[in-house]
Residue frames as a rotation matrix with the C-alpha (Angstrom) as fourth column:
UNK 1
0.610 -0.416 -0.674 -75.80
0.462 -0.505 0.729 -121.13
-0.644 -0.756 -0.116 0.40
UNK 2
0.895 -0.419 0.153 -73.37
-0.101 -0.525 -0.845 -118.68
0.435 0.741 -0.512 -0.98
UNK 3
0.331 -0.871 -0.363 -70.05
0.410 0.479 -0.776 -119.17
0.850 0.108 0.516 -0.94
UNK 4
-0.518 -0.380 0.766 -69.09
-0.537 -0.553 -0.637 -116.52
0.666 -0.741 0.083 1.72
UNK 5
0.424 0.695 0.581 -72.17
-0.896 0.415 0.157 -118.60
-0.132 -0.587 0.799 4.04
UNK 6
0.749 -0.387 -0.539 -70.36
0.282 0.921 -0.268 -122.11
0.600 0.049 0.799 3.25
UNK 7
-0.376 -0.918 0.126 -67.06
0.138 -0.190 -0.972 -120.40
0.916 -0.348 0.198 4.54
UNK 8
-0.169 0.329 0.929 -68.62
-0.828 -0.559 0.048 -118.79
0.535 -0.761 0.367 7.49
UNK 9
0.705 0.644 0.298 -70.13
-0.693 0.535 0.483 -122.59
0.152 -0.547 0.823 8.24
UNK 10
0.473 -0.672 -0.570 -67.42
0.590 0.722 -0.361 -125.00
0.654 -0.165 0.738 7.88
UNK 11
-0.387 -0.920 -0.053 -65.16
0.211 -0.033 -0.977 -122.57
0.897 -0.389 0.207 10.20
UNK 12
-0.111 0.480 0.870 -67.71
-0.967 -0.253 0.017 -122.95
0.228 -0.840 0.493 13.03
UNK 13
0.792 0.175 -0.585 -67.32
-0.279 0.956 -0.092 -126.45
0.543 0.236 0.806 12.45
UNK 14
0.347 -0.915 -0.204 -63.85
0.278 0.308 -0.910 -126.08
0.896 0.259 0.362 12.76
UNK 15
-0.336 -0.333 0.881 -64.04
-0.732 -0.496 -0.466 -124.22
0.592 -0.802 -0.077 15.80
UNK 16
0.478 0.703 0.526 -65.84
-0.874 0.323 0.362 -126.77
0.085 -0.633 0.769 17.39
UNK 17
0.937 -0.191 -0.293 -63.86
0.224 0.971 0.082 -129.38
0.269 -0.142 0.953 16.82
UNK 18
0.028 -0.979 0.202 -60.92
-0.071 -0.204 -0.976 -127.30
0.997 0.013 -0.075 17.91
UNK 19
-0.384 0.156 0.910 -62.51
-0.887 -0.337 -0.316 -126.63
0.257 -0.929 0.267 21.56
UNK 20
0.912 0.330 -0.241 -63.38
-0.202 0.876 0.438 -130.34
0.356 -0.351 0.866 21.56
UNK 21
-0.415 -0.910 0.023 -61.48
-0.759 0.332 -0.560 -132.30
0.502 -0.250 -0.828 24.40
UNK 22
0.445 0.727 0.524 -63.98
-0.884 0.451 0.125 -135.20
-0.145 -0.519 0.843 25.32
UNK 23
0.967 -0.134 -0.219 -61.80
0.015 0.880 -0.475 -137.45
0.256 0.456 0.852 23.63
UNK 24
0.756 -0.544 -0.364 -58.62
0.121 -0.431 0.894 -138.48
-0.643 -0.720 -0.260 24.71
UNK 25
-0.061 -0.705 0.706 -57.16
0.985 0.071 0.156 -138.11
-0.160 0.705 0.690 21.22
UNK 26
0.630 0.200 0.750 -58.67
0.136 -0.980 0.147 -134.27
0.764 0.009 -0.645 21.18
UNK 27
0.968 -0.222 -0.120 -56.74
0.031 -0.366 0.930 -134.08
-0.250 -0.904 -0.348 24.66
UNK 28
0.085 -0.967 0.240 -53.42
0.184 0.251 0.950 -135.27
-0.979 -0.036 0.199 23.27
UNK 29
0.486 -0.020 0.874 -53.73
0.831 0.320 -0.455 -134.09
-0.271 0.947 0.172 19.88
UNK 30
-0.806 -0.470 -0.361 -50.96
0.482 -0.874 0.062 -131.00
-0.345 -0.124 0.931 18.95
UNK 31
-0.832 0.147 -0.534 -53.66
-0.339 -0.897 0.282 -130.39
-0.438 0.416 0.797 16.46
UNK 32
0.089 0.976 0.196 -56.99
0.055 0.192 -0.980 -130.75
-0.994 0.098 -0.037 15.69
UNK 33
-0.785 -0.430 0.447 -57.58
0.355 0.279 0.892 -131.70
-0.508 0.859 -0.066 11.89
UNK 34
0.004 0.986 -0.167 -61.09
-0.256 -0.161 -0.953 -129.97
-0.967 0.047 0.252 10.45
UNK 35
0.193 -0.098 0.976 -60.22
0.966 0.195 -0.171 -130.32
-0.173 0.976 0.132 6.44
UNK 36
0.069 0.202 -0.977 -59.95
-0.018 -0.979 -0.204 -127.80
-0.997 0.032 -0.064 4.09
UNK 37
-0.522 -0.298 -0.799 -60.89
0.462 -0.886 0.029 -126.46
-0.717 -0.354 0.600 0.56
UNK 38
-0.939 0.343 -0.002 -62.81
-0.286 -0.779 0.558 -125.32
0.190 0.525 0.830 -1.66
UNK 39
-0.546 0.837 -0.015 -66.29
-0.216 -0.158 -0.963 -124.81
-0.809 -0.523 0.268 -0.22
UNK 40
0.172 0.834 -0.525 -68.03
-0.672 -0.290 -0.681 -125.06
-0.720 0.470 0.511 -3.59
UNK 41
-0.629 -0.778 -0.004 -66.42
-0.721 0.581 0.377 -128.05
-0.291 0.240 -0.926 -4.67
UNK 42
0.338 0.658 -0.673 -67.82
-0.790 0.587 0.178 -131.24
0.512 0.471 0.718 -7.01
UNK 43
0.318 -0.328 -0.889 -65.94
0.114 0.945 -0.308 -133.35
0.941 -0.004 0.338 -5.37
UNK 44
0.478 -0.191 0.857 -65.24
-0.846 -0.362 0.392 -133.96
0.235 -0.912 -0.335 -1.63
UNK 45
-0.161 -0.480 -0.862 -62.35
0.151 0.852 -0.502 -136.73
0.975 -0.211 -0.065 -0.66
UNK 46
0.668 0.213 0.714 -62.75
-0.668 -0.252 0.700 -138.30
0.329 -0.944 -0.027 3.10
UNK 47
-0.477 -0.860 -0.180 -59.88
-0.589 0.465 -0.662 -140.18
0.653 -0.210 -0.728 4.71
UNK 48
0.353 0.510 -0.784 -59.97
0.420 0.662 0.620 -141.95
0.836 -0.548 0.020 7.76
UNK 49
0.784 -0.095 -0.613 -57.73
0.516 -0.446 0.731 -140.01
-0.343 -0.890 -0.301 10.60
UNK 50
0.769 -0.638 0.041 -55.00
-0.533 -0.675 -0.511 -137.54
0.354 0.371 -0.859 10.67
UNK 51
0.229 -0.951 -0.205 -50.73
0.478 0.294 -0.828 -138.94
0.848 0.092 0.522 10.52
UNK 52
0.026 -0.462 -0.886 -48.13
0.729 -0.598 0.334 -137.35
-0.684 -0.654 0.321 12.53
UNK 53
-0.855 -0.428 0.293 -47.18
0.518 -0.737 0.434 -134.69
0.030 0.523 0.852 9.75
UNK 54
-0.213 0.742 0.636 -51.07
0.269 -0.581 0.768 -133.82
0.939 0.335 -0.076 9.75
UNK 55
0.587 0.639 -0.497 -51.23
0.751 -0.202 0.628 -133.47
0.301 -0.742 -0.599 13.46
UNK 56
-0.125 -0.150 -0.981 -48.75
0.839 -0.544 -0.023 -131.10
-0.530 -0.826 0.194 13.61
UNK 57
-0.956 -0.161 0.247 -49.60
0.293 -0.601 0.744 -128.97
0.029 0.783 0.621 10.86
UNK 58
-0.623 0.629 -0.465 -53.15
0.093 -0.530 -0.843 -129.03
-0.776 -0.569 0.272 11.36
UNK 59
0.103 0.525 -0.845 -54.45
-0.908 -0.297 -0.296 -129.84
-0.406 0.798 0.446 7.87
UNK 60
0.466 0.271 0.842 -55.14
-0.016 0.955 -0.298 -133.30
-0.884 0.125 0.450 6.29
UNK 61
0.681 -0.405 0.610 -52.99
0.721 0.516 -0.463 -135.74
-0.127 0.755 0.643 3.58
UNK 62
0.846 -0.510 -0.156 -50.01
-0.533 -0.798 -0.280 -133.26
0.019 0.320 -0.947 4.29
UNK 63
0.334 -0.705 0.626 -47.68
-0.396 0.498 0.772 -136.49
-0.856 -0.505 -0.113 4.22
UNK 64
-0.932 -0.318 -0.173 -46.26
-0.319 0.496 0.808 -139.09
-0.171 0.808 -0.564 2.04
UNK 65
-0.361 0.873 0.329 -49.84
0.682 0.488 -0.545 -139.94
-0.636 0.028 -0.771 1.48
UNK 66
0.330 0.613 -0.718 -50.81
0.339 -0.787 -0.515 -136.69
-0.881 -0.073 -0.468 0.66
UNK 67
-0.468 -0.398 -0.789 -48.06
-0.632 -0.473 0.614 -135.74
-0.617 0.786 -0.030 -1.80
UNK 68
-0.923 0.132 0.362 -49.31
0.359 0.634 0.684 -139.12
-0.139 0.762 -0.633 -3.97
UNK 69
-0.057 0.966 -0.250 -53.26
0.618 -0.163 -0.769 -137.63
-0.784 -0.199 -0.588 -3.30
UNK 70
0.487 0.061 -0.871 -51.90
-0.133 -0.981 -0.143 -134.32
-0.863 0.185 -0.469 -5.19
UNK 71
-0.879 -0.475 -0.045 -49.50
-0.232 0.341 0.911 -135.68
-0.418 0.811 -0.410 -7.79
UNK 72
-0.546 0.515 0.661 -52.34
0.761 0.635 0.134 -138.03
-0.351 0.576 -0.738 -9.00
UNK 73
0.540 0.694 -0.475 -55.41
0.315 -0.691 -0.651 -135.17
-0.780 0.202 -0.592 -8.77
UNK 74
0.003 -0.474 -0.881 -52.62
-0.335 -0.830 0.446 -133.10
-0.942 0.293 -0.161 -10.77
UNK 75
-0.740 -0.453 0.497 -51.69
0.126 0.633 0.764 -136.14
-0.661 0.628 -0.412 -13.36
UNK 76
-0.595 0.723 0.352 -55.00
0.784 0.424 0.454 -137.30
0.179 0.546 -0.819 -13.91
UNK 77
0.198 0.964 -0.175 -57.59
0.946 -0.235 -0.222 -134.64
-0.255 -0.122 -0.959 -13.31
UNK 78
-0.624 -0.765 0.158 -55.17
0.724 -0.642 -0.250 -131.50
0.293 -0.042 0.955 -13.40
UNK 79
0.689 0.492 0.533 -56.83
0.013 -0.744 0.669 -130.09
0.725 -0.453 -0.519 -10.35
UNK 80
-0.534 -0.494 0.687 -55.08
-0.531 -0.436 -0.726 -128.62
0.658 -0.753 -0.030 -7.08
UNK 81
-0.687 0.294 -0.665 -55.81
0.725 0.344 -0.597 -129.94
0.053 -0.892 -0.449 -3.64
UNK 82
-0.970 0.039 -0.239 -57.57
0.012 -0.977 -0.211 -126.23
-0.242 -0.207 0.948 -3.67
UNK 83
-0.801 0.537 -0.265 -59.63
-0.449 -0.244 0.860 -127.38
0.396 0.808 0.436 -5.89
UNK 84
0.209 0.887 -0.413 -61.57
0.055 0.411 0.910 -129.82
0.976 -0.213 0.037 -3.78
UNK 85
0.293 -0.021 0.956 -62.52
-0.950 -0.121 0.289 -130.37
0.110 -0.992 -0.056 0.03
UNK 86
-0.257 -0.556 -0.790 -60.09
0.079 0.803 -0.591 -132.86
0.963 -0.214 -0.163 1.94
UNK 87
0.003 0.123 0.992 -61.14
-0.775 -0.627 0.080 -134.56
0.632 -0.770 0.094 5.01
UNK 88
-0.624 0.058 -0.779 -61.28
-0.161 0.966 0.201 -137.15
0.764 0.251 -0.594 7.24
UNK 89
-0.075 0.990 -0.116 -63.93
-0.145 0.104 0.984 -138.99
0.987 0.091 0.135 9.53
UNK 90
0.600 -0.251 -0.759 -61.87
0.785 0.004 0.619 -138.62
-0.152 -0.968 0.199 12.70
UNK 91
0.722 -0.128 0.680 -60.31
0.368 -0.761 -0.534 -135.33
0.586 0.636 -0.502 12.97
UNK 92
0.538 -0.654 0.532 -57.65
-0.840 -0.360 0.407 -135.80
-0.075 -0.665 -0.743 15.42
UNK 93
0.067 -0.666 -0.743 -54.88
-0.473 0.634 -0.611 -138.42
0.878 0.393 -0.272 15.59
UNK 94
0.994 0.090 0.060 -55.01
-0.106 0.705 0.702 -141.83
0.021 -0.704 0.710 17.22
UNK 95
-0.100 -0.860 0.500 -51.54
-0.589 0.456 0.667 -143.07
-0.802 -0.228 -0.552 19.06
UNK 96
-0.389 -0.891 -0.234 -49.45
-0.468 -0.028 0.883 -143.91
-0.794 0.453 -0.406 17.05
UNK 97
-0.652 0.109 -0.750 -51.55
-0.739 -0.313 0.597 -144.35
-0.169 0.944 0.284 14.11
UNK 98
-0.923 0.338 0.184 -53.68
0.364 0.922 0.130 -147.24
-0.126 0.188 -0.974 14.74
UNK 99
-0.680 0.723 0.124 -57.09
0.543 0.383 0.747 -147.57
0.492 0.575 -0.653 13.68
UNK 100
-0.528 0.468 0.709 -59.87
-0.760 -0.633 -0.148 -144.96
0.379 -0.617 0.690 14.59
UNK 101
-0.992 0.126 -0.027 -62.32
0.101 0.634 -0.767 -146.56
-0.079 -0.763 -0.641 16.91
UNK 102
-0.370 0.779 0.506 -66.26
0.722 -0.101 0.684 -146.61
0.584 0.619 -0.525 16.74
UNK 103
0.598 0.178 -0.782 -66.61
0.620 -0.721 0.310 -143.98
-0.508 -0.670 -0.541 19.81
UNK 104
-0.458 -0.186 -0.869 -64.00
-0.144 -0.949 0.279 -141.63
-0.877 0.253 0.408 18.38
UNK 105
-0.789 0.185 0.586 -65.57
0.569 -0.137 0.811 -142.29
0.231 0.973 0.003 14.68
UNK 106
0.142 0.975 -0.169 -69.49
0.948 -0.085 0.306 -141.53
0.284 -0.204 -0.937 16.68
UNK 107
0.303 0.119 -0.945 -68.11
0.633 -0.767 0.107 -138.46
-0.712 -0.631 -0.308 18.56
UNK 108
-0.814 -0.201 -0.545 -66.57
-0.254 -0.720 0.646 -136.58
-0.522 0.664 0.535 15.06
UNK 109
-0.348 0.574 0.741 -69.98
0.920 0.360 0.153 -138.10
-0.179 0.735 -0.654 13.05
UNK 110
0.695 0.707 0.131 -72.30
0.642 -0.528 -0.556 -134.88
-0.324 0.471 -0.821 13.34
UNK 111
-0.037 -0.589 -0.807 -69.07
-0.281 -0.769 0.574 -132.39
-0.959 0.248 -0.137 12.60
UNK 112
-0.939 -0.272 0.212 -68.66
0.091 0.398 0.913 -134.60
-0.333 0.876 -0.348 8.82
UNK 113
0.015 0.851 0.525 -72.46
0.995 0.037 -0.089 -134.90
-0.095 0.524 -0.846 8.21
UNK 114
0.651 0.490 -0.579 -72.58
0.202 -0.848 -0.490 -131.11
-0.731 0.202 -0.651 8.72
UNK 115
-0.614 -0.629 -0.477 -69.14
-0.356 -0.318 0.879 -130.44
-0.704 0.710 -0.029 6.42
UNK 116
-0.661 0.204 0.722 -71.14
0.529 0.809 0.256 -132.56
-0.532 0.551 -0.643 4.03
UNK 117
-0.151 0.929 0.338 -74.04
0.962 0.217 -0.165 -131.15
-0.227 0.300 -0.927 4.24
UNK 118
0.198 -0.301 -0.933 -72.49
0.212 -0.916 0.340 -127.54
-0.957 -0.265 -0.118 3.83
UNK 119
-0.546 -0.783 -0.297 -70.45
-0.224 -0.204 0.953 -128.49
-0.807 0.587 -0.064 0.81
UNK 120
0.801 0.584 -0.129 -73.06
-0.287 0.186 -0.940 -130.30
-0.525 0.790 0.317 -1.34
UNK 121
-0.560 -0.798 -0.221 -70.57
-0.583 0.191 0.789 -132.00
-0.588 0.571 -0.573 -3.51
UNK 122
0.479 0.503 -0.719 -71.59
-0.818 0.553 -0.158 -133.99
0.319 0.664 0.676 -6.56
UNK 123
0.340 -0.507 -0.792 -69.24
0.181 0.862 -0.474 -136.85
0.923 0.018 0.385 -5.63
UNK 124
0.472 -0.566 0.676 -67.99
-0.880 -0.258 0.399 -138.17
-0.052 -0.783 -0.620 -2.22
UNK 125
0.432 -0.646 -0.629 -64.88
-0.496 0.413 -0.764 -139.91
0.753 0.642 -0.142 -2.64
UNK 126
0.870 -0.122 0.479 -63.68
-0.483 -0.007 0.876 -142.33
-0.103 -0.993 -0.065 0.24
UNK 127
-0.164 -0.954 -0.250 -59.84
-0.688 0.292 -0.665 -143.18
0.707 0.063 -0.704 0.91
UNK 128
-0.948 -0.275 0.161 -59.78
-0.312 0.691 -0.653 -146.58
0.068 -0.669 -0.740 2.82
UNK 129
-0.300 0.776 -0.556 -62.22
0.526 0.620 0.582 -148.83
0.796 -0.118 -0.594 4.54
UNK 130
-0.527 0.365 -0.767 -63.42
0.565 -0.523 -0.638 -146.37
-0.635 -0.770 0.070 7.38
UNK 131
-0.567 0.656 -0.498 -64.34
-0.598 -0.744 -0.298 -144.06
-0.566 0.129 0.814 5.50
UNK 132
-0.737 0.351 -0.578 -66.10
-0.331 0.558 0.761 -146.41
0.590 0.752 -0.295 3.18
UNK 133
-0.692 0.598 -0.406 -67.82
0.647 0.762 0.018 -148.22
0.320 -0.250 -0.914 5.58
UNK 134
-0.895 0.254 -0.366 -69.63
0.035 -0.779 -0.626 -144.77
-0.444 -0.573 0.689 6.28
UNK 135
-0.047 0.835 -0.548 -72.10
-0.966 -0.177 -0.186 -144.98
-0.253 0.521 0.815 3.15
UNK 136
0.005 -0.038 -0.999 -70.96
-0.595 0.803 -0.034 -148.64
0.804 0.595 -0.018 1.92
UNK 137
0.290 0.108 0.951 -71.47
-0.890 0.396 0.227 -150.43
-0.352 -0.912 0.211 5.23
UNK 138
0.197 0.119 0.973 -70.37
-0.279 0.958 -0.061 -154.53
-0.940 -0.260 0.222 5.43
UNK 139
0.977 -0.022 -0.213 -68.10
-0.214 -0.055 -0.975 -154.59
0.009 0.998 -0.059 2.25
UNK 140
0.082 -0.997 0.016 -64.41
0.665 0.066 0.744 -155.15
-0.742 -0.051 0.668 1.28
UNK 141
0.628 0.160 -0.761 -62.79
-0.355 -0.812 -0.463 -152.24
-0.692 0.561 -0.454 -0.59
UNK 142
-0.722 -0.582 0.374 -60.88
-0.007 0.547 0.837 -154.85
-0.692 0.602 -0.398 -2.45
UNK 143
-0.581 0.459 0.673 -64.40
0.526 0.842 -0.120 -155.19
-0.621 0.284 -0.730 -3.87
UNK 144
0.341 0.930 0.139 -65.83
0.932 -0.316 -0.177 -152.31
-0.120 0.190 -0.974 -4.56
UNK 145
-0.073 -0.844 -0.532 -63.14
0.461 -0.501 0.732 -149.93
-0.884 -0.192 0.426 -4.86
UNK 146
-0.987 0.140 0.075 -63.61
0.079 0.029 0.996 -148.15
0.137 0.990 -0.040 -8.68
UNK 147
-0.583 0.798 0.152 -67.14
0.693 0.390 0.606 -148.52
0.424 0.459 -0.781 -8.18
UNK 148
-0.903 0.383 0.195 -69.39
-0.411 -0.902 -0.130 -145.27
0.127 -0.197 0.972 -8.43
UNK 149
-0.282 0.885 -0.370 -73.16
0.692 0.455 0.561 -145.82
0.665 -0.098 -0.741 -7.28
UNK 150
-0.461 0.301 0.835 -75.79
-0.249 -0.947 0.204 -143.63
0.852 -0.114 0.511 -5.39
UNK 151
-0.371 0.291 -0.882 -76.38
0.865 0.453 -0.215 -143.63
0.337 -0.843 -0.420 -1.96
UNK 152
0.298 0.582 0.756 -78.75
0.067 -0.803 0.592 -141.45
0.952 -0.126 -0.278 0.27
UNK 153
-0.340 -0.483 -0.807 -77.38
0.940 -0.141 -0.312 -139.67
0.037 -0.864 0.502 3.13
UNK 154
-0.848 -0.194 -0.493 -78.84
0.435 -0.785 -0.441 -137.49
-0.302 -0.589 0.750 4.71
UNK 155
0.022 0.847 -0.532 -81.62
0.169 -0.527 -0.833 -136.85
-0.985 -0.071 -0.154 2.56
UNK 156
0.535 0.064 -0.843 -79.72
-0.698 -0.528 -0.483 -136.34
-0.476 0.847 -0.238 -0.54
UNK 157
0.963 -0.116 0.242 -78.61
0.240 0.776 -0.583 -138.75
-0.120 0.620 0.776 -3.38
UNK 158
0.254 -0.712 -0.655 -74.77
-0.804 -0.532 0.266 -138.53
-0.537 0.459 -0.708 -3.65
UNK 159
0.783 -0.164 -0.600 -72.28
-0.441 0.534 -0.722 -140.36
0.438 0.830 0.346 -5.90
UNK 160
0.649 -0.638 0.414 -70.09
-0.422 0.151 0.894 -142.55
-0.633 -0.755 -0.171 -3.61
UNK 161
0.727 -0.655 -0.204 -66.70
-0.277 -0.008 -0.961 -143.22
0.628 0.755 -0.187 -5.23
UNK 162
0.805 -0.486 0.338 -64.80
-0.108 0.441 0.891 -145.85
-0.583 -0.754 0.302 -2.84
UNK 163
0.478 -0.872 0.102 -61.12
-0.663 -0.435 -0.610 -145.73
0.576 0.224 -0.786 -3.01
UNK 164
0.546 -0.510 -0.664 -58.12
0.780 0.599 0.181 -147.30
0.306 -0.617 0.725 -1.59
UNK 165
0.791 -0.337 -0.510 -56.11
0.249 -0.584 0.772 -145.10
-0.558 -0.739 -0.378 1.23
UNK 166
0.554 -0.804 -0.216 -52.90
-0.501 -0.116 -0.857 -143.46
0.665 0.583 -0.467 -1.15
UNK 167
0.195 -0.463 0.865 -51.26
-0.925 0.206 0.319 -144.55
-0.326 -0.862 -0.388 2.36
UNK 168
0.506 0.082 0.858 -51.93
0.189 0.961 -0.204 -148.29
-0.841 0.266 0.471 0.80
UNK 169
0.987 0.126 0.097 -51.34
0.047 0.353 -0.934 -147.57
-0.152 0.927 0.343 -2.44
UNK 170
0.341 -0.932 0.124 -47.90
-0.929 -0.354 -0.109 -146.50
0.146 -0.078 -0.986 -1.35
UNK 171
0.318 0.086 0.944 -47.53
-0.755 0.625 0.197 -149.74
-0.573 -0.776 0.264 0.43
UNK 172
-0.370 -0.055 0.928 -47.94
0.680 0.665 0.310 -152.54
-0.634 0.745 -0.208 -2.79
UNK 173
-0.960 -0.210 -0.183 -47.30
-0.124 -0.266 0.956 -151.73
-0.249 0.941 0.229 -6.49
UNK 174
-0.754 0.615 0.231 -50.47
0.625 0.564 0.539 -153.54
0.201 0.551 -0.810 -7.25
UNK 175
0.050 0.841 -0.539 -52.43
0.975 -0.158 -0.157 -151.33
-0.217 -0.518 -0.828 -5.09
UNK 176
-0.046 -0.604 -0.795 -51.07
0.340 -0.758 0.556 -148.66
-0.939 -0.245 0.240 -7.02
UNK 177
-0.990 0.044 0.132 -51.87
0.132 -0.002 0.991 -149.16
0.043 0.999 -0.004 -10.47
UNK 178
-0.493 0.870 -0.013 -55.35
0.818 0.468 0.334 -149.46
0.296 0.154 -0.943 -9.17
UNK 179
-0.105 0.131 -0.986 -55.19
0.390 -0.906 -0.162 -146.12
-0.915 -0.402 0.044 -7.19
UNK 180
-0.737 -0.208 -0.643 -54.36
-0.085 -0.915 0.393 -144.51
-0.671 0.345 0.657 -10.06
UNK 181
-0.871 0.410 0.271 -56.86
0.484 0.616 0.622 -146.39
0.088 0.673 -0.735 -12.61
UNK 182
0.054 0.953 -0.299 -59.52
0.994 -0.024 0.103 -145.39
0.091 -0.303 -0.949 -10.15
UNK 183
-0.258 -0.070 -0.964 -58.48
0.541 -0.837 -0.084 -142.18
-0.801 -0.543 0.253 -10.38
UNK 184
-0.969 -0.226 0.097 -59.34
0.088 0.047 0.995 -142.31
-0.229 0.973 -0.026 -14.46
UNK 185
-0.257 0.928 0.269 -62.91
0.864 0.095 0.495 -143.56
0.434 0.360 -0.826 -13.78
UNK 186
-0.093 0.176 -0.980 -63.23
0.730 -0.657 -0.187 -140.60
-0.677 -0.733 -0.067 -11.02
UNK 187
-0.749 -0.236 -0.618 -62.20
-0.179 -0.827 0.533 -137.76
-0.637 0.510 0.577 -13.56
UNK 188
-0.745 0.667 0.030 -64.91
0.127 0.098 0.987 -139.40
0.655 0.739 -0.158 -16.09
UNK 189
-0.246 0.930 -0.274 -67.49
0.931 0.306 0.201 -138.77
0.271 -0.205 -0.941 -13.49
UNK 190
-0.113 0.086 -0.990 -66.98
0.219 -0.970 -0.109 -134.92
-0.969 -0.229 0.090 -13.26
UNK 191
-0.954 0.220 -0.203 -67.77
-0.299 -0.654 0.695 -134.27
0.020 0.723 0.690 -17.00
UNK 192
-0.159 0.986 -0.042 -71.05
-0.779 -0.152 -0.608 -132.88
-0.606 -0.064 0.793 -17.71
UNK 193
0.494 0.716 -0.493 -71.92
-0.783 0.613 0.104 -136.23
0.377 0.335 0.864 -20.26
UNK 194
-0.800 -0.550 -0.240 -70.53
-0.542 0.834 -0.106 -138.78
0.259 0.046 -0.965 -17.98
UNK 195
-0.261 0.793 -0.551 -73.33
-0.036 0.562 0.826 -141.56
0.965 0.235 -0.118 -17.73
UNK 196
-0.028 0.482 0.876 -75.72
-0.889 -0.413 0.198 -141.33
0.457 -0.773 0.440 -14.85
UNK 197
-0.896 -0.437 0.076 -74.70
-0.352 0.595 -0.723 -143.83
0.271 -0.674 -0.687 -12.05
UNK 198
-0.190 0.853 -0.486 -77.74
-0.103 0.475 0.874 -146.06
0.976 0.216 -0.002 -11.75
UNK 199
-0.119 0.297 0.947 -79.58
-0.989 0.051 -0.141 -146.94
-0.090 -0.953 0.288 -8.47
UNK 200
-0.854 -0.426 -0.300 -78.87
-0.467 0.881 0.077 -150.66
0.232 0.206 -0.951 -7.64
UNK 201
-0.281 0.943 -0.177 -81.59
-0.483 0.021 0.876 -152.50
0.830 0.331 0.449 -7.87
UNK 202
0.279 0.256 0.925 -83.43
-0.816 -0.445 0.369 -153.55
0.506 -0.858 0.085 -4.46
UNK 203
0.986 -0.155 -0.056 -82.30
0.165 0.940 0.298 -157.16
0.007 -0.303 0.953 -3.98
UNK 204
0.127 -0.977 -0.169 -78.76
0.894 0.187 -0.408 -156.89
0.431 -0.099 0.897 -4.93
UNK 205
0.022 -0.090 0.996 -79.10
-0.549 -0.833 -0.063 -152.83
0.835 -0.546 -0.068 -2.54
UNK 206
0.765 0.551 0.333 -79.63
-0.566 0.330 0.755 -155.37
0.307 -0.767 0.564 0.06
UNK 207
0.721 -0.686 -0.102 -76.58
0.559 0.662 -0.499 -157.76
0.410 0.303 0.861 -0.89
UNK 208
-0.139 -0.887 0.440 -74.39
0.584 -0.432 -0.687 -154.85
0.800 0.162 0.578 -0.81
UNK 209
-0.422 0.016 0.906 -75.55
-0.630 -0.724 -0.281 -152.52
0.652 -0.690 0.316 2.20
């Protein structure tokens, strides 16, 4: 696709998930959350649901989450938020923040496979254990957090790059030193000679998925 055709698709996405109200978080939400930016992006970060500051604003990691998301990207990668596509795998906001559910995760599923499959990113990058458990199924992101590896979705090989929520890392120092660490090995997987992320080998692909 050309850019102008990537734009054209993700904001039919977005409409759709604005004119969604099957859900009663879509019913009570000020705002829908679709993501946003850069269509042509190597990288694509997925959360897990939108805050209060993102439902009323209408745009994802625009909290105290968010500012640490940007600081770091800036620190360590010195890219903008612009630079890549932010989303998450529920695109409206549960009461008072608690945990998405698997019905409201199932009803936003084909709107994310299609953003995916729009953007093409070399790397998808997950904040938290929702979004993790999307490609990395029956894991702890204590465990596996830092760790790049190739999963098929959809059809195509990406580079999953599990994360801890910035929300957490805000939470405990410890979980902070590691945010940012993992934000070191990230940046070494966007140059052109960083070492090609192996396919795990079929016993221990089992172990882990």
């Amino acid at each position: 696709m050309t850019t102008q055709e990537k734009i054209d698709e993700l904001n039919k996405v977005a409409q759709e998930i604005r004119d969604f109200k099957s859900l009663d978080i879509a019913k009570n939400a000020i705002h829908a959350v679709p993501g946003e930016g850069n269509p042509d992006t190597k990288i694509m970060f997925i959360g897990e649901a939108p805050g209060f500051n993102e439902d009323r604003e209408g745009r994802p990691f625009v909290g105290q989450a968010g500012k640490l998301l940007e600081k770091t990207l800036a620190e360590v990668m010195n890219l903008k938020r612009d630079d890549v596509y932010i989303t998450n795998i529920v695109k409206f906001r549960p009461p008072d923040n608690r945990d998405p559910t698997p019905v409201e995760i199932e009803a936003c599923r084909d709107w994310l496979d299609r953003q995916i499959s729009i953007i093409a990113p070399k790397i998808i990058c997950t904040l938290g254990r929702f979004s993790m458990a999307k490609f990395i199924p029956d894991v702890t992101i204590s465990r596996v957090h830092g760790q790049s590896r190739f999963v098929e979705f959809g059809g195509i090989k990406y580079i999953i790059f599990p994360m801890y929520h910035p929300a957490a890392a805000l939470r405990a120092g410890s979980m902070m030193q590691e945010f940012i660490a993992d934000f070191h090995k990230l940046k070494t997987l966007l140059s052109p000679v960083s070492p090609i992320v192996p396919m795990p080998p079929p016993q221990a692909q089992t172990s882990l998925f």
